[in-house]
FIVOMI-613054 format. One line per 4 residues: number of its first residue (from 1); their letters; for each residue z, x, y of N, C-alpha, C, CB. Coordinates in steps of 0.001 Angstrom, whole numbers, plus 500000, padded with zeros to 6 digits. Glycine has a CB too. Layout:
<gugus>
NUM	a	Z,X,Y,Z,X,Y,Z,X,Y,Z,X,Y ~ ...
</gugus>
This chain:
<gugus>
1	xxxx	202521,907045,216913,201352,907218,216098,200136,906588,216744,201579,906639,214732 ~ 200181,906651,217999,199316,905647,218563,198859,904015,218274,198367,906254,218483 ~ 199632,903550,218144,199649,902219,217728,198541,901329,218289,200908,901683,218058 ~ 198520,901227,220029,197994,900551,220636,197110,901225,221144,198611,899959,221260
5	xxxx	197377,902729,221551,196462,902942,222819,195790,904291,222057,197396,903237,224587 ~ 195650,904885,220688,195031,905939,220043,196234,907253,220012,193555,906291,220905 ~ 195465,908566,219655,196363,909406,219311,196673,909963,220620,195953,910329,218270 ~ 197513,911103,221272,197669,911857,222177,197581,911055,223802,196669,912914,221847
9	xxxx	197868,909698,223388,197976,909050,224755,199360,907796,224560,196215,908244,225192 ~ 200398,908311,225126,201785,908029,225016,201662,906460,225281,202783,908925,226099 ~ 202216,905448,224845,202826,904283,224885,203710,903620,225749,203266,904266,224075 ~ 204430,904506,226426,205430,904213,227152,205337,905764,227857,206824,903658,226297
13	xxxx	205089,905418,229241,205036,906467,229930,206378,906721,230792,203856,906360,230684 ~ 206769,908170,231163,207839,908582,231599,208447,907675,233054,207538,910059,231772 ~ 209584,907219,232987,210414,906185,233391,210123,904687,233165,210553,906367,234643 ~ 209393,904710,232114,209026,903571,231174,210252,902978,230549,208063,904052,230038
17	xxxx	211019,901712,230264,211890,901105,230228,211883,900914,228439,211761,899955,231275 ~ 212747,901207,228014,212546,900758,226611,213925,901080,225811,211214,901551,225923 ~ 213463,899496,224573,214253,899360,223556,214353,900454,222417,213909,898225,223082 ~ 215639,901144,221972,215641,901608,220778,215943,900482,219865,216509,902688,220678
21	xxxx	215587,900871,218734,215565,899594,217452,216861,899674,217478,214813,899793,215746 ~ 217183,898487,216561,218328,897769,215784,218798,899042,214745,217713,896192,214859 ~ 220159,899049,214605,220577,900371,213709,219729,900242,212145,222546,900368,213423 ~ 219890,899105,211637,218978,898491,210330,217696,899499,210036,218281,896777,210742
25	xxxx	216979,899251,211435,215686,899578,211490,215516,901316,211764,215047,898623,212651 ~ 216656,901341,212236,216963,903337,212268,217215,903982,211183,218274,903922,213049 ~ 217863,902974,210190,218199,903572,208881,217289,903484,207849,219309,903063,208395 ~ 216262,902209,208284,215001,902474,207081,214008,903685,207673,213881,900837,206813
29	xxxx	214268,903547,209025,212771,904559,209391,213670,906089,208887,212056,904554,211736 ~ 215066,906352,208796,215301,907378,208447,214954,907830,206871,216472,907430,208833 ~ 215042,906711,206533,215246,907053,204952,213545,906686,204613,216689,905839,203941 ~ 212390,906315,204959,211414,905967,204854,210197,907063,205177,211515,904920,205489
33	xxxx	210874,907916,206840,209992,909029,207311,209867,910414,206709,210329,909256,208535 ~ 209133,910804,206173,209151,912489,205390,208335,913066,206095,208646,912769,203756 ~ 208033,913258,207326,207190,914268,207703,207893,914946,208898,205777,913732,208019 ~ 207638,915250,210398,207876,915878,211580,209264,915265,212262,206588,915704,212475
37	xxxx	210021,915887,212799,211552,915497,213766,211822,914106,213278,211381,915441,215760 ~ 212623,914672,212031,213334,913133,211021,214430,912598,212427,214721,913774,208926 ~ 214812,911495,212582,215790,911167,213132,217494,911544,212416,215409,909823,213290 ~ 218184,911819,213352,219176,912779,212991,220616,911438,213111,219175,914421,214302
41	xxxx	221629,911534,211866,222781,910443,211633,223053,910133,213023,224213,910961,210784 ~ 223598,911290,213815,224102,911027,215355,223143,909755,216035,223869,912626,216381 ~ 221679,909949,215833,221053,909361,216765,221315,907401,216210,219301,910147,216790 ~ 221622,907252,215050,222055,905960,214937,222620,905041,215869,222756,905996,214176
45	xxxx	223613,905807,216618,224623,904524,217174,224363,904253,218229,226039,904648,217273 ~ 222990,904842,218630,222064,904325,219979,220863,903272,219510,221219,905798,220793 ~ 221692,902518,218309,220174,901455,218250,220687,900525,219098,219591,900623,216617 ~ 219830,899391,219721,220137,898588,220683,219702,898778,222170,221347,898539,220595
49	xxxx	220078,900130,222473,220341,900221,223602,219015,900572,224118,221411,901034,223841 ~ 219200,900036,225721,217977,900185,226500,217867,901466,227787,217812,898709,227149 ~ 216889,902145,227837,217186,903757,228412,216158,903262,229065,217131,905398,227505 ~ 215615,904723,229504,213937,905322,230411,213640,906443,229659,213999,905949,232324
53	xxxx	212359,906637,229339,211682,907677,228764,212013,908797,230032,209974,907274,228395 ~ 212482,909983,229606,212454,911197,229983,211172,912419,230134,213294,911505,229229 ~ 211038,912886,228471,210175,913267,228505,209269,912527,227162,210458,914576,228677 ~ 207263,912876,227586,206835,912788,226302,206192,914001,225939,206014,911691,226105
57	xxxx	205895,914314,224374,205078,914895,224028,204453,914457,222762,205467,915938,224096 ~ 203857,915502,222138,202562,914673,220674,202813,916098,220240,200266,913973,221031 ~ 203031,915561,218788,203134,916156,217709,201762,916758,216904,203834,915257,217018 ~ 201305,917549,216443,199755,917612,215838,199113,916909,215350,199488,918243,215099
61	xxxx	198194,916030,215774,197844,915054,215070,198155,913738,216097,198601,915130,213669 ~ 198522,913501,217041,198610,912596,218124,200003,912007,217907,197421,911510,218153 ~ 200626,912431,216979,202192,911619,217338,202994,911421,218768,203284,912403,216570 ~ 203349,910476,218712,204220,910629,220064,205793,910770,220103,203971,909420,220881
65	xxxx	205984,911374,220956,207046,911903,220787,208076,911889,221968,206729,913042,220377 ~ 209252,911308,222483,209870,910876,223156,211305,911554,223495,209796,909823,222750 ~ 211968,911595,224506,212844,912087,224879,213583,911052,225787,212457,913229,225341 ~ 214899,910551,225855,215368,909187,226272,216437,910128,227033,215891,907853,224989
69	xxxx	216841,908886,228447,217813,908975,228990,218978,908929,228814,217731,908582,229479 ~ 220422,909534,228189,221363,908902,228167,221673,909130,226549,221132,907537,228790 ~ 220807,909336,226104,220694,909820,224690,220323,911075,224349,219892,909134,224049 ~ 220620,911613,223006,220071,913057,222614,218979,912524,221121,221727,914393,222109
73	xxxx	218205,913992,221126,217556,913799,219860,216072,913465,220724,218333,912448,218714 ~ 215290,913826,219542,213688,913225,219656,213398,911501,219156,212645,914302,218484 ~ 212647,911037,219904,212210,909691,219446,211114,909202,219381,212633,908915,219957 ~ 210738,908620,217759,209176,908049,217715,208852,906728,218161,208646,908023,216354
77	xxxx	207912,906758,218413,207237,905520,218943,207227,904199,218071,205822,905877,219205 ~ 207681,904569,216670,207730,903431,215710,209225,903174,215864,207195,903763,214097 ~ 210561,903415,216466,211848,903015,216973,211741,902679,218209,212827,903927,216870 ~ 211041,902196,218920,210918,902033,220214,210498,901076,220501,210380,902755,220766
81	xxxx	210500,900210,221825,209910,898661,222200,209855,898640,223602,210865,897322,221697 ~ 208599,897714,224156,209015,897911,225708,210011,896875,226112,207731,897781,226736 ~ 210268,897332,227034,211477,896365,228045,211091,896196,229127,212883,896897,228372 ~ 209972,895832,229261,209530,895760,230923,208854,894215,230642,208138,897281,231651
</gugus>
């Protein structure tokens, strides 16, 4: 959602090192988010773990939008942390 750096300019750029949240924090943002690419049950049991951004893109409206190594599914920038 552009947190730091505004809309349509990604956070973590591709082979950017980063944390997925704690499962806790996967299950409130699941049950909390009602709008664009809800996070999907499967993608749960990758909280913790640390990947590389694959691909990004933005959703209408400047969302960001993430694609991880090693994992499936889309990922928002509000489940995510750097690791660098």
């Amino acid at each position: 959602m552009g947190e730091t750096k505004g809309p349509y300019n990604e956070e973590f750029p591709v082979g950017a090192k980063v944390r997925i949240a704690d499962r806790e924090k996967l299950e409130r943002f699941m049950s909390d988010w009602k709008y664009h690419h809800p996070l999907q049950r499967e993608q749960l049991q990758y909280g913790g773990r640390v990947v590389s951004v694959t691909k990004v893109s933005f959703y209408h409206g400047g969302d960001e939008l993430y694609e991880l190594s090693e994992v499936p599914g889309i990922w928002h920038e509000q489940v995510l942390s750097d690791c660098s």
